[in-house]
C-alpha positions in Angstrom: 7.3 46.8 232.3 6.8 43.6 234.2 6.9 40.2 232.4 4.3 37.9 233.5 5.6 34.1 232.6 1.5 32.6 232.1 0.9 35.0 229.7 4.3 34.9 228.1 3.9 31.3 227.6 0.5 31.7 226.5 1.0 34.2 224.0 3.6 32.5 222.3 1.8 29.2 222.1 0.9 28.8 218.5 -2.5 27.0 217.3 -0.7 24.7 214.5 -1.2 21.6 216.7 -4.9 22.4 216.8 -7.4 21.1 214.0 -8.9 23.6 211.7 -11.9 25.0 213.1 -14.1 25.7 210.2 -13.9 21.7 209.8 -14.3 20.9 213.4 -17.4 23.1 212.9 -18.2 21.0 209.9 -17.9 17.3 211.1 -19.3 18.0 214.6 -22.6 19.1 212.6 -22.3 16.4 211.2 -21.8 14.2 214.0 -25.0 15.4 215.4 -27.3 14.5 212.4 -29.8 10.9 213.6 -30.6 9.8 210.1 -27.9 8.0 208.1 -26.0 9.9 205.8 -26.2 8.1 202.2 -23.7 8.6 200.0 -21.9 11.2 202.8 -20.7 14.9 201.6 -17.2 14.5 200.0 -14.0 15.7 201.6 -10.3 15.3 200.2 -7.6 15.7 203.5 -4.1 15.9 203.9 -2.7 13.8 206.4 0.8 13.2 207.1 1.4 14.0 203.4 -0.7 11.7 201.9 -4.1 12.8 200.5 -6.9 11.0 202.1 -10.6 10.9 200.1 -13.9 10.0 201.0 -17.7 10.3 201.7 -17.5 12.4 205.3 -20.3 10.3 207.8 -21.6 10.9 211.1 -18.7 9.2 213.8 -21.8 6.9 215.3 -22.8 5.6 211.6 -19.3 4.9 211.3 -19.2 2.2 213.9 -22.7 1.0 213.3 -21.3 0.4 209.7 -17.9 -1.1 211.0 -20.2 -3.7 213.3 -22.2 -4.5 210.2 -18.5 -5.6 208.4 -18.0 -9.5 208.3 -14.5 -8.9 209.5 -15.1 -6.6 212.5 -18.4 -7.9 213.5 -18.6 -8.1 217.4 -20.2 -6.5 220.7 -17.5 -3.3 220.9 -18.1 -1.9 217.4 -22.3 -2.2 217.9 -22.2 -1.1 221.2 -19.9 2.1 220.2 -22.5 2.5 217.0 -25.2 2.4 219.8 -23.5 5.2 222.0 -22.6 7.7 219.7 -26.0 7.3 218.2 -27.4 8.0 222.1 -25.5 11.3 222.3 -26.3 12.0 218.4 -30.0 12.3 219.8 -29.3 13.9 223.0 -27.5 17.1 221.1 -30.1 16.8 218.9 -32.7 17.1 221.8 -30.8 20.0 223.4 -30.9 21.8 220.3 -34.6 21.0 219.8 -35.3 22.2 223.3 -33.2 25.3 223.0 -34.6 26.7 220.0 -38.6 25.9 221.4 -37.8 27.7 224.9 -37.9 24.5 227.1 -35.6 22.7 229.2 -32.4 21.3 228.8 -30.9 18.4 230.7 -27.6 18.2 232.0 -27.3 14.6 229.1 -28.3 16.3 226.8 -25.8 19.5 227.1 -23.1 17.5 228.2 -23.4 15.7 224.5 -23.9 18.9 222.7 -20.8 20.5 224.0 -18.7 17.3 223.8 -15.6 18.4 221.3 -15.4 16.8 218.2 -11.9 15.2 218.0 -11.9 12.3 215.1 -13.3 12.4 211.5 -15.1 9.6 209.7 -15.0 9.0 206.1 -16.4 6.1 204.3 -15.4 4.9 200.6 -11.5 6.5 201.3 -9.1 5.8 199.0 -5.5 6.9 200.8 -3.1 8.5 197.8 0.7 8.4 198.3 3.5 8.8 195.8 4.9 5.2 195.9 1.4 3.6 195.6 -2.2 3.3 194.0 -5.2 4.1 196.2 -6.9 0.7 197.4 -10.8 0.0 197.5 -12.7 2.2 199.0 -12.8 1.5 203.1 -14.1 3.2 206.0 -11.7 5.4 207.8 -11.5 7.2 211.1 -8.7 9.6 211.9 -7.7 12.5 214.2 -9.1 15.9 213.3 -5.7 17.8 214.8 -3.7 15.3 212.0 -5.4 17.0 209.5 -3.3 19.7 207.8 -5.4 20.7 204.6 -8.7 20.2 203.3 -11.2 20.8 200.4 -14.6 19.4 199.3 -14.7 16.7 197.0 -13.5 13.9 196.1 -9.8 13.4 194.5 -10.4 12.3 190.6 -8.0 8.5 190.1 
């Protein structure tokens, strides 16, 4: 039997450095929602070891609510908020015009099939062993840092 190297190396690459795709699945549909999410659905993650709570929100509410903060207030953060909220919409209108039978644009399945790489919490409280969580904050973090997950929200 013949080895071929490609498929060698491809069979023995494992998936661990991946993110989870059940919560991929999860935050993209959530990324692709165009009304504000109030309070957010709940999520406890481990990252690095540490447990990581909060109220999951959709990535361009995120930065429209990091514009909106005193401290971070300035043209970057709105105009992120104001781009992720364009291609928010334009999934949502692919989807739309799938499911009716009409027409979808190259925008608008270029934003749908965009991967989802970053998750976006709001009110997280970060646990580790040598410290109590802080006030609640928004937080934004890779998806492939992730290593565990569950719904809800860690009791203090």
């Amino acid at each position: 039997m013949v080895s071929d190297p490609l498929l060698d190396s491809l069979a023995s690459r494992s998936d661990w450095s991946e993110p989870d795709s059940v919560l991929g699945t999860y935050v993209a549909q959530m990324d692709r929602l165009i009304k504000p999410v109030d309070p957010g659905v709940p999520l406890m993650l481990t990252v690095h070891g540490l447990l990581v709570s909060g109220d999951l929100i959709p990535q361009w509410q995120w930065f429209a609510e990091v514009s909106e903060m005193n401290d971070y207030s300035d043209a970057f953060y709105t105009g992120m908020a104001e781009h992720m909220k364009e291609q928010s919409d334009l999934a949502h209108d692919a989807i739309r015009a799938r499911d009716t039978g009409g027409e979808v644009t190259h925008r608008q399945m270029s934003a749908l099939l965009a991967p989802t790489k970053y998750i976006h919490l709001r009110n997280t409280r970060i646990y580790s062993p040598d410290s109590t969580p802080g006030d609640g904050r928004l937080w934004r973090g890779r998806l492939c840092d992730v290593s565990g997950w569950t719904p809800g929200l860690a009791s203090a």
